[in-house]
N, C-alpha and C positions, 0 to 999 in steps of 0.2 A: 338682526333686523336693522336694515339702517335708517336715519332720521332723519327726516323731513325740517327743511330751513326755507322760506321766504325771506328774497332779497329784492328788496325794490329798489327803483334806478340801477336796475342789470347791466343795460347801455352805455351807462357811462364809468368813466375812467376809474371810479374807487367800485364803484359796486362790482363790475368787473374782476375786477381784482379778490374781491373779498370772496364771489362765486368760486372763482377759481381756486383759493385756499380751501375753502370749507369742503370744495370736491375734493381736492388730495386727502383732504381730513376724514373722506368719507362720508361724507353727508350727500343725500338726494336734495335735489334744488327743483323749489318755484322759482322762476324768471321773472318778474315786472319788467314790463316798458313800457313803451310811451310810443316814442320815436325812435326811427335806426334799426328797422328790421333784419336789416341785412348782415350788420353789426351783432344782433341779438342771435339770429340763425347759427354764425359761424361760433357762436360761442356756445351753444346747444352741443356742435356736434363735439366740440373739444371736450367740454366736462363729460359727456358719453362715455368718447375714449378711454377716459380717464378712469370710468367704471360706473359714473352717478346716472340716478335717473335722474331724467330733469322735464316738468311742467314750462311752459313760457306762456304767460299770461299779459296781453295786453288791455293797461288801463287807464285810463288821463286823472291822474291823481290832483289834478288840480282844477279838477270839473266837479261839482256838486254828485252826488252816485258814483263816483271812481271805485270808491273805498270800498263802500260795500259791494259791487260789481267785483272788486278783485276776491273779497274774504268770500265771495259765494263759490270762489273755485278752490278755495282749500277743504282740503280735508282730514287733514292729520299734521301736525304741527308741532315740531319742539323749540325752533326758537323762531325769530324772526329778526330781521334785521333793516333799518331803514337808513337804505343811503342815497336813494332820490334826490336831489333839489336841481336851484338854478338860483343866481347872484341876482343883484340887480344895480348895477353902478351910476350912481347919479346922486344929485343935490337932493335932500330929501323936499325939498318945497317942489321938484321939479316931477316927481312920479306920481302916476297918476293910481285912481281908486284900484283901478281894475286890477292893477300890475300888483300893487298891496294884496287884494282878495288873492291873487293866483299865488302867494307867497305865501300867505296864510293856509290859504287848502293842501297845500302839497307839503307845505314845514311839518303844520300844528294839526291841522283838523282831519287829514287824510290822513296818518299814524293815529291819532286817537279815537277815531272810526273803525280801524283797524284790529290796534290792538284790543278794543273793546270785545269789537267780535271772537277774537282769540282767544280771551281767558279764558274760556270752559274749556277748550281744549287743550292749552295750554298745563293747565289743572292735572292730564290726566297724563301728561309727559313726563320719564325720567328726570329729568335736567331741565327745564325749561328756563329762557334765557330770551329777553330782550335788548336790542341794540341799536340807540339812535345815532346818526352821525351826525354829530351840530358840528361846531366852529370854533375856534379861537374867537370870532368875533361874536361868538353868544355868550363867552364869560367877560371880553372886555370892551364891546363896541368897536364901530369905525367910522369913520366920518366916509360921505358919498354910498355909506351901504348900512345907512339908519335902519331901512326895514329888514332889509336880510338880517342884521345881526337881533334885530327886535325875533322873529319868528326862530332864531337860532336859539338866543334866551329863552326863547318860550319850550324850547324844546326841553334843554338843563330842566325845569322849572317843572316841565310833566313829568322827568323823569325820576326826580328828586320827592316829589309828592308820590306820584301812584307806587313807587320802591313802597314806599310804607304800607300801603295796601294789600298790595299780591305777596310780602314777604313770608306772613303764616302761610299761606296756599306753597311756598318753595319757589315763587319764581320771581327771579330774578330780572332788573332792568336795569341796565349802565348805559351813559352816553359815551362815547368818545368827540373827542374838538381839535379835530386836525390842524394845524395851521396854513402855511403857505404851501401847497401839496403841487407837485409836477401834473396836471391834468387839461382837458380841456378846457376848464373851468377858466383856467389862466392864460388862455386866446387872447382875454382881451387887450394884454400886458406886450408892449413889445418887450425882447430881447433886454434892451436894456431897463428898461422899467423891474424886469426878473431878479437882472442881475443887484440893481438897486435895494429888490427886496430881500435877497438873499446876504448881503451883504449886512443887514439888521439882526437877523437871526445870529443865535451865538455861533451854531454849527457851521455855520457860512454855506448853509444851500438851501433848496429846498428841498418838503419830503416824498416822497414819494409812492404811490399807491397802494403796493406792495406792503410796506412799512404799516400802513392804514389797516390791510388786512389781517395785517400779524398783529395788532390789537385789537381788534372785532374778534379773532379767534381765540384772543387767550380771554374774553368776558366773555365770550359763551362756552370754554372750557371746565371742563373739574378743576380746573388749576384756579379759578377763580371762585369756586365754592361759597365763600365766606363775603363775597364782592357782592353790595347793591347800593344803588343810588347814588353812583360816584358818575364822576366826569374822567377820562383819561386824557389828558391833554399828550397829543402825538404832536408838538409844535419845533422841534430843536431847541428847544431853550427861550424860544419868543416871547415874548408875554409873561415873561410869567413873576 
């Protein structure tokens, strides 16, 4: 029988990526999205092919009821995976309430809404395995993205606490904190702004999403067994 994984932020460029490994891995997928139907559609039929069944679930995660609106369409669950977000670049004096609330809902409070819902189910899962994907800038800050890295920390911080909770139960939750990753995400960077940053990193490039997926897969593997409450930092060397 094969096993049920919730990925949220389907749509975009790391979630993407990580549906697609955990299809070859053989796992049946929930879909999250938001935005990008069309983007989400073509990505249904590919993991199909591939042999998975697959759920697509639209929910505004960063609207008050997303969360629970999403966990009402599961039904059997072994692990889950959260790779949703969105940046926010500016001065922090300069962002306003709102843009804070929709960073918090979709970071911190829509996964914890979430996986709330989850444990019982979770409970009765072989393997059960949680996976946030924060940031390099939730373990070391950034200037012009005060609140993303604040709701990225927050993330570590859930993860690092509830690991202690669910661990008698056998389930497991690790974050990973990608760094400078090749994605949409980094639109907003020209070319040479890229190259600028890649040039800081020891590996000299950046990573890319793929790379991202091939650690979301090995903490929700048996090969990770004995792994909770850690951070993986998938950065080249950055930070660290």
């Amino acid at each position: 029988m094969k096993k049920w994984v919730l990925v949220t932020g389907a749509s975009g460029g790391i979630g993407e990526e990580i549906a697609r490994k955990l299809a070859k891995e053989g796992w049946n997928l929930y879909l999250q999205y938001f935005k990008g139907k069309e983007k989400i559609d073509q990505l249904q039929k590919e993991l199909e092919l591939i042999g998975s069944e697959v759920i697509v679930i639209q929910a505004d995660l960063t609207a008050a009821g997303g969360a629970r609106l999403l966990a009402s369409h599961l039904f059997t669950v072994e692990a889950a995976i959260f790779a949703g977000g969105t940046a926010h670049y500016s001065l922090f004096q300069d962002i306003e309430e709102k843009d804070i609330d929709k960073l918090w809902q979709l970071h911190v409070k829509s996964p914890m809404v979430i996986v709330q819902q989850l444990i019982p189910k979770l409970r009765k899962a072989i393997f059960p395995s949680i996976v946030l994907v924060s940031s390099v800038w939730g373990q070391t800050g950034a200037a012009c993205e005060v609140a993303y890295s604040t709701v990225k920390g927050a993330q570590i911080a859930f993860v690092k606490a509830l690991a202690k909770e669910l661990a008698p139960s056998n389930i497991r939750i690790n974050a990973i904190a990608p760094g400078a990753v090749n994605t949409p995400m980094m639109a907003q960077f020209s070319m040479e702004e890229k190259m600028e940053i890649a040039a800081d990193i020891p590996m000299g490039r950046l990573g890319t999403a793929a790379e991202i997926a091939e650690a979301v897969h090995f903490v929700c593997s048996p090969s990770s067994s004995y792994i909770t409450g850690q951070v993986l930092a998938v950065n080249g060397g950055w930070y660290t």
